[in-house]
C-alpha positions as CSV (number, residue, x, y, z in Angstrom):
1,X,-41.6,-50.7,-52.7
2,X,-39.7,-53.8,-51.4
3,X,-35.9,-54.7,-52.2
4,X,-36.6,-58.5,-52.7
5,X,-32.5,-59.3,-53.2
6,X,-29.3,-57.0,-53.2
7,X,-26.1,-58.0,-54.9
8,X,-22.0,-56.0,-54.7
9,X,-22.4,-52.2,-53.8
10,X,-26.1,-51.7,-53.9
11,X,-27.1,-48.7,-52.1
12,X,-30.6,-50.7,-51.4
13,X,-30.1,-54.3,-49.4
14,X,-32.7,-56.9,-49.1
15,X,-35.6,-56.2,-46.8
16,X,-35.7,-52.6,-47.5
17,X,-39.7,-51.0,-47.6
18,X,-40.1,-47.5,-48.6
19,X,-43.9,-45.9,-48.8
20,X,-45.0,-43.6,-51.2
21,X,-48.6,-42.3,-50.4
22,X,-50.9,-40.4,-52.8
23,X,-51.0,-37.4,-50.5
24,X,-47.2,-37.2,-51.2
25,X,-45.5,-38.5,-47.7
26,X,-42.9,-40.6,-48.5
27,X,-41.4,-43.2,-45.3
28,X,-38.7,-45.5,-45.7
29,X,-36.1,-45.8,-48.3
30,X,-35.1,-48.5,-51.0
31,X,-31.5,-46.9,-51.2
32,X,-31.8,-43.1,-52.0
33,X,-29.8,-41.1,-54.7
34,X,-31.1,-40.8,-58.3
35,X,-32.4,-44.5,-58.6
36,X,-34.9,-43.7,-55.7
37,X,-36.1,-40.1,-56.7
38,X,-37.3,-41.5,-60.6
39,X,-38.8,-45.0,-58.6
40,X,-40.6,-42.6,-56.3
41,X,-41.8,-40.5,-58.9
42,X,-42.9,-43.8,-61.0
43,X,-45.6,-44.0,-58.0
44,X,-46.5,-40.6,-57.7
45,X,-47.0,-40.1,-61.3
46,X,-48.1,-43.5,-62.6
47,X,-49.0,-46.1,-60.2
48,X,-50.8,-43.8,-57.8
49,X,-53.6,-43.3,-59.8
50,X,-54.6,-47.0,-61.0
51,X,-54.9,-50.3,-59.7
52,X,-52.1,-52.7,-60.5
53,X,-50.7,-56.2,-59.8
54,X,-47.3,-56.6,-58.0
55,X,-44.5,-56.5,-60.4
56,X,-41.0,-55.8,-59.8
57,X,-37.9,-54.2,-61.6
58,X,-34.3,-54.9,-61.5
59,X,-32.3,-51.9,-61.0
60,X,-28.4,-52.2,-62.1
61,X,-26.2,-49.4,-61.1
62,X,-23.4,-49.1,-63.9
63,X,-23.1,-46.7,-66.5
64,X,-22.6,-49.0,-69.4
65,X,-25.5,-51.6,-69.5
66,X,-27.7,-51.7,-72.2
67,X,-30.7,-52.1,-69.9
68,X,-32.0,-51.8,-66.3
69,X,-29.6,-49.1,-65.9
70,X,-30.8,-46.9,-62.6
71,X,-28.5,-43.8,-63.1
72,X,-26.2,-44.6,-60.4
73,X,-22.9,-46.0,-61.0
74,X,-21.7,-47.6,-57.3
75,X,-21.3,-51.1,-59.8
76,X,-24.2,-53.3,-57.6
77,X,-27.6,-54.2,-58.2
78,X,-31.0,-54.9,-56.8
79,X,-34.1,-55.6,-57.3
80,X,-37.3,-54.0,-56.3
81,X,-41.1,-55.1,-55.7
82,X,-44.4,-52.7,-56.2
83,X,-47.1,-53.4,-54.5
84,X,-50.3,-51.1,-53.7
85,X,-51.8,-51.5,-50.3
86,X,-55.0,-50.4,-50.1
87,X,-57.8,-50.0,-47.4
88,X,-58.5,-53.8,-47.0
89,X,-54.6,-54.2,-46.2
90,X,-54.9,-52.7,-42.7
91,X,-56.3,-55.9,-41.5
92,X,-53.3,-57.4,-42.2
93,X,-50.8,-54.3,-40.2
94,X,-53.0,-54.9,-37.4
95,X,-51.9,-58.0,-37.5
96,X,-48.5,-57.5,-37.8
97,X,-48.4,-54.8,-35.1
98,X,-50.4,-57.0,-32.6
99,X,-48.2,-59.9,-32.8
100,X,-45.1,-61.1,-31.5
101,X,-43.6,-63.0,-33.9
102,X,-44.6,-63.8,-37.6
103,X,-43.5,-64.1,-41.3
104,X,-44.1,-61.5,-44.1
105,X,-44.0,-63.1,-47.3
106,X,-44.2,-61.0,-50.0
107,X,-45.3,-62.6,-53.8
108,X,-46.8,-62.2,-57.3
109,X,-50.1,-62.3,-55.7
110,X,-49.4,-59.4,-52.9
111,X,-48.8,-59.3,-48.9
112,X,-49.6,-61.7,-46.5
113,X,-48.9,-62.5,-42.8
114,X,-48.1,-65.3,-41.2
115,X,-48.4,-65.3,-37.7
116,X,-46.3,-66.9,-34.7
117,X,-44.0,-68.7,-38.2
118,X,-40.6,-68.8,-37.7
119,X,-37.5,-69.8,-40.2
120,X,-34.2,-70.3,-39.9
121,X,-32.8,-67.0,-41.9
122,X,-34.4,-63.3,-41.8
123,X,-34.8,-63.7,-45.1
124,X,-36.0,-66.7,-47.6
125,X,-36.1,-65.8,-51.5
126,X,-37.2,-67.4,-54.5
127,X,-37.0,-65.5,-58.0
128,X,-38.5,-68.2,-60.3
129,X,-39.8,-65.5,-62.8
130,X,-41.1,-61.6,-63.8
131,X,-43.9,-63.6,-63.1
132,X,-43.6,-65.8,-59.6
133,X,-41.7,-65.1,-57.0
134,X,-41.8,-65.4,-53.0
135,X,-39.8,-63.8,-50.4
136,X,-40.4,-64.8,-46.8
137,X,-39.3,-61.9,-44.0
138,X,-39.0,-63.5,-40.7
139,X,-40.2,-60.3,-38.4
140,X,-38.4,-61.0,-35.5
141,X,-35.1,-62.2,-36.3
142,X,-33.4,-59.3,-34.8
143,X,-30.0,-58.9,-33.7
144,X,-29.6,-59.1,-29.8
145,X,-27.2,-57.4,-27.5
146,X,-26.1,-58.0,-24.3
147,X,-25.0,-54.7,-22.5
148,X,-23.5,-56.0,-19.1
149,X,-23.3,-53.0,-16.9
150,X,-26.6,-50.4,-16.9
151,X,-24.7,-47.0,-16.2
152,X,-24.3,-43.8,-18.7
153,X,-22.9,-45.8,-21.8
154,X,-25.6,-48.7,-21.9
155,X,-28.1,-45.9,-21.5
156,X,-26.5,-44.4,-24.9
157,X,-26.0,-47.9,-26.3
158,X,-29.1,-48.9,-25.7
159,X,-30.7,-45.7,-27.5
160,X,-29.1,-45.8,-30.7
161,X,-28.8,-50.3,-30.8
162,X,-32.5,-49.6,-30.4
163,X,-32.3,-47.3,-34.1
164,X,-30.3,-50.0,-35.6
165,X,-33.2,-52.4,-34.8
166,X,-31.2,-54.7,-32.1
167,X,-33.2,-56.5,-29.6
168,X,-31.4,-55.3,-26.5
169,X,-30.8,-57.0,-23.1
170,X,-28.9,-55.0,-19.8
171,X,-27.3,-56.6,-17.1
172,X,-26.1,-55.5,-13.7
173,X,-26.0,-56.1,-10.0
174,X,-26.7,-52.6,-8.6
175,X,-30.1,-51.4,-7.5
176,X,-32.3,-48.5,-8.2
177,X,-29.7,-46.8,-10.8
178,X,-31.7,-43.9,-12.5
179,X,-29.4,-44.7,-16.0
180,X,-31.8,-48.3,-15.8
181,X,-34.9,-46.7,-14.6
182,X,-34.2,-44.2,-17.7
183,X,-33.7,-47.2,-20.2
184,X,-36.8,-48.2,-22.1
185,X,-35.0,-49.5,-24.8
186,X,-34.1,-52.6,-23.6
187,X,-34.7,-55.7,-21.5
188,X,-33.7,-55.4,-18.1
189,X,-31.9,-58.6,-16.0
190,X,-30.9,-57.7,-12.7
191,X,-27.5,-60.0,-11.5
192,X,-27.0,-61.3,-8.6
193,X,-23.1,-62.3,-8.8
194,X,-21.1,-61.9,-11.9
195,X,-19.6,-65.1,-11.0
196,X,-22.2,-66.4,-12.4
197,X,-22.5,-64.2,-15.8
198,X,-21.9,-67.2,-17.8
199,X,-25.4,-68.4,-16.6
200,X,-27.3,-65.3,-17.6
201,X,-25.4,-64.8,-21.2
202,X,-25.6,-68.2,-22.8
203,X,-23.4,-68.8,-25.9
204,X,-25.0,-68.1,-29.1
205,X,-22.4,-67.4,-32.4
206,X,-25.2,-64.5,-33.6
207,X,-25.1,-62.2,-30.2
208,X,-23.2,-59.4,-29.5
209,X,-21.9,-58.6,-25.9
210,X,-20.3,-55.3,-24.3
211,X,-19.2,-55.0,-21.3
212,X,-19.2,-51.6,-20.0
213,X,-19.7,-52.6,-15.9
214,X,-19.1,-50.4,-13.1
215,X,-15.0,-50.9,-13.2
216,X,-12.0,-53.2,-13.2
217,X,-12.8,-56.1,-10.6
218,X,-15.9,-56.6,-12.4
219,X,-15.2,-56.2,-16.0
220,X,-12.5,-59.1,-15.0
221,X,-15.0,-61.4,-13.5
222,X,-17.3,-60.9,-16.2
223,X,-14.8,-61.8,-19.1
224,X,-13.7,-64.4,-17.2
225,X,-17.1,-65.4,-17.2
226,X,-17.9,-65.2,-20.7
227,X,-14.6,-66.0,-22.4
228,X,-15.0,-69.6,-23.4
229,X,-18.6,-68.6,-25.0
230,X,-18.6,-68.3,-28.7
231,X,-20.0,-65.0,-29.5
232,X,-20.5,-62.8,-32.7
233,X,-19.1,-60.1,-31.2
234,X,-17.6,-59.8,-27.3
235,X,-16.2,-56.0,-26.4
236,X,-14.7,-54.3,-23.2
237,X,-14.6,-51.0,-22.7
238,X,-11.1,-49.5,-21.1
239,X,-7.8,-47.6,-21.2
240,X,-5.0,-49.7,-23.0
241,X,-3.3,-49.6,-19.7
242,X,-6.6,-51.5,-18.0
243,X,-6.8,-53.9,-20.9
244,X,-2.8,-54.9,-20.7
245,X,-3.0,-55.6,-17.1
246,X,-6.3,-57.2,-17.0
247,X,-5.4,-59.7,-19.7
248,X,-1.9,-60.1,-18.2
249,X,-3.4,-61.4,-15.1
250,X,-6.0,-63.6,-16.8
251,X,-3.4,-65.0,-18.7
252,X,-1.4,-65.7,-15.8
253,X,-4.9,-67.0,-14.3
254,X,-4.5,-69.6,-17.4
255,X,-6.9,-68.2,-19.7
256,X,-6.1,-68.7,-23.3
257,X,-4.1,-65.7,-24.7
258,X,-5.4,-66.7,-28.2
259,X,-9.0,-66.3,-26.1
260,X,-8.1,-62.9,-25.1
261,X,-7.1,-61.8,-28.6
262,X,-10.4,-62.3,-30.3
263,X,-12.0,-59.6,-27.3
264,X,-12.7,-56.2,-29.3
265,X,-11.0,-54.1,-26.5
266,X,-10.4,-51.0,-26.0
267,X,-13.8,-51.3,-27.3
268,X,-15.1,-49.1,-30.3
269,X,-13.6,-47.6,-33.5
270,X,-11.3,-44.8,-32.6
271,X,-13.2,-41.7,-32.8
272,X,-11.2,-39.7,-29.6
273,X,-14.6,-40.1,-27.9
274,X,-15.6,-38.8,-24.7
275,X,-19.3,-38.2,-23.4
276,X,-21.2,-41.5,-23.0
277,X,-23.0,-41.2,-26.3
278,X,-19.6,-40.5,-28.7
279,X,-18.3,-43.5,-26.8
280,X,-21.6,-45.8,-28.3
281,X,-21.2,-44.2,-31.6
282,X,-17.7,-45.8,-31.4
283,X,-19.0,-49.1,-30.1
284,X,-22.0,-49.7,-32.7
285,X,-19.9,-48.6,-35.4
286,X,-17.2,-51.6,-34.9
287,X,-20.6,-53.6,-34.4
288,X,-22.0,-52.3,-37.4
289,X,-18.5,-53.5,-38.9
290,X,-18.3,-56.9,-37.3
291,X,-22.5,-57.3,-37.9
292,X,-21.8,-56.4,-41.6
293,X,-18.9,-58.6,-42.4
């Protein structure tokens, strides 16, 4: 099953796959509650045991329509693909786990690949019909984040951005730290100077970018760095007492205050975190947030 398009306060958004296998192993989710637990059953009972063509089924979650209704009343809607995979398909997941960039388009006719294609948007829809349709799934338009500083909290950052399917990219100047050698979920880009930060982090308005470095000197160089660069997100970690004095002295530097106020800092939502890993919680949540909106 494959949400094709996702509308208010669907449970299900576009893009997500869920598996139902006939030895009753289920992987994935199109949204879960009710609605998912009859579609699932639909394939275990129905569409299991016969061949079919892709179809697809809109799913509306109020109470009082006369049709479509999916037994959940959170007021959105979406709409949800079938297709059986069979034997001959794995040709095509070998494909797709062998290669490093590609389309998945997904259409009346079934699944197909597209290696080394790339488009603009994740995702490209067009619902002509119950009959013809086409959604293109660009498979490596993943978010990237910038973790400037490789100690405890990028270790933990870089775990769970890893979950959340971010491409992930750490930055520092120190050598041989065992919180980097531990870090396999990310790219790492050993710095020379953080003078020269700016360099390494290019501006893009669909990156995100924490900085969680060794300590005050160079958390101010960095941001000093990277403040005229447009961003989708830039955070800081710190006290409010290391944030006031930090930006009081870049402002008096001559670094635009109304700079300094878009800067998510102290970083994260406010969770009273301590260990490393409660403090990324924080962090990816107010990404999460920022990513969402």
């Amino acid at each position: 099953m494959y949400v094709l398009e996702s509308h208010g306060s669907s449970p299900g958004r576009q893009g997500f796959k869920m598996m139902v296998s006939d030895s009753g192993r289920l992987s994935g989710s199109i949204g879960g509650g009710f609605m998912e637990h009859k579609l699932v059953e639909l394939c275990r009972k129905e569409l299991l045991s016969k061949d079919f063509d892709p179809f697809f089924k809109k799913q509306v979650h109020k109470a009082d329509v006369p049709k479509n209704k999916s037994g959940m009343i959170c007021s959105g809607e979406q709409t949800i693909a079938f297709y059986l995979l069979k034997p001959s398909d794995l040709t095509t997941v070998e494909k797709i786990l062998t290669s490093g960039t590609g389309v998945l388009e997904f259409n009346q006719n079934g699944i197909e690949f597209l290696p080394d294609k790339v488009q603009d948007k994740k995702f490209e829809l067009n619902l002509h019909s119950e009959t013809s349709w086409t959604l293109r799934e660009d498979l490596h338009h993943f978010p990237v984040l910038h973790v400037v500083g490789g100690g405890h909290v990028s270790l933990a950052l870089s775990k769970f951005a890893h979950e959340l399917g971010f491409e992930i990219k750490i930055y520092d100047d120190r050598e041989g730290l065992n919180t980097v050698e531990q870090n396999n979920y990310g790219e790492f880009i050993p710095i020379d100077d953080y003078e020269n930060i700016g360099e390494s982090i290019p501006p893009n308005p669909q990156n995100y970018v924490v900085l969680v470095s060794f300590g005050y000197r160079t958390d101010k160089i960095i941001l000093k760095g990277l403040i005229d660069h447009e961003f989708k997100y830039l955070g800081m970690m710190g006290s409010e007492e290391k944030v006031k004095q930090l930006y009081q002295e870049l402002s008096e530097e001559g670094v635009d205050q109304d700079k300094l106020d878009k800067v998510y800092s102290p970083i994260g939502v406010q969770i009273f975190s301590k260990t490393p890993e409660e403090i990324a919680i924080s962090i990816l949540a107010e990404i999460v947030r920022v990513k969402n909106t």
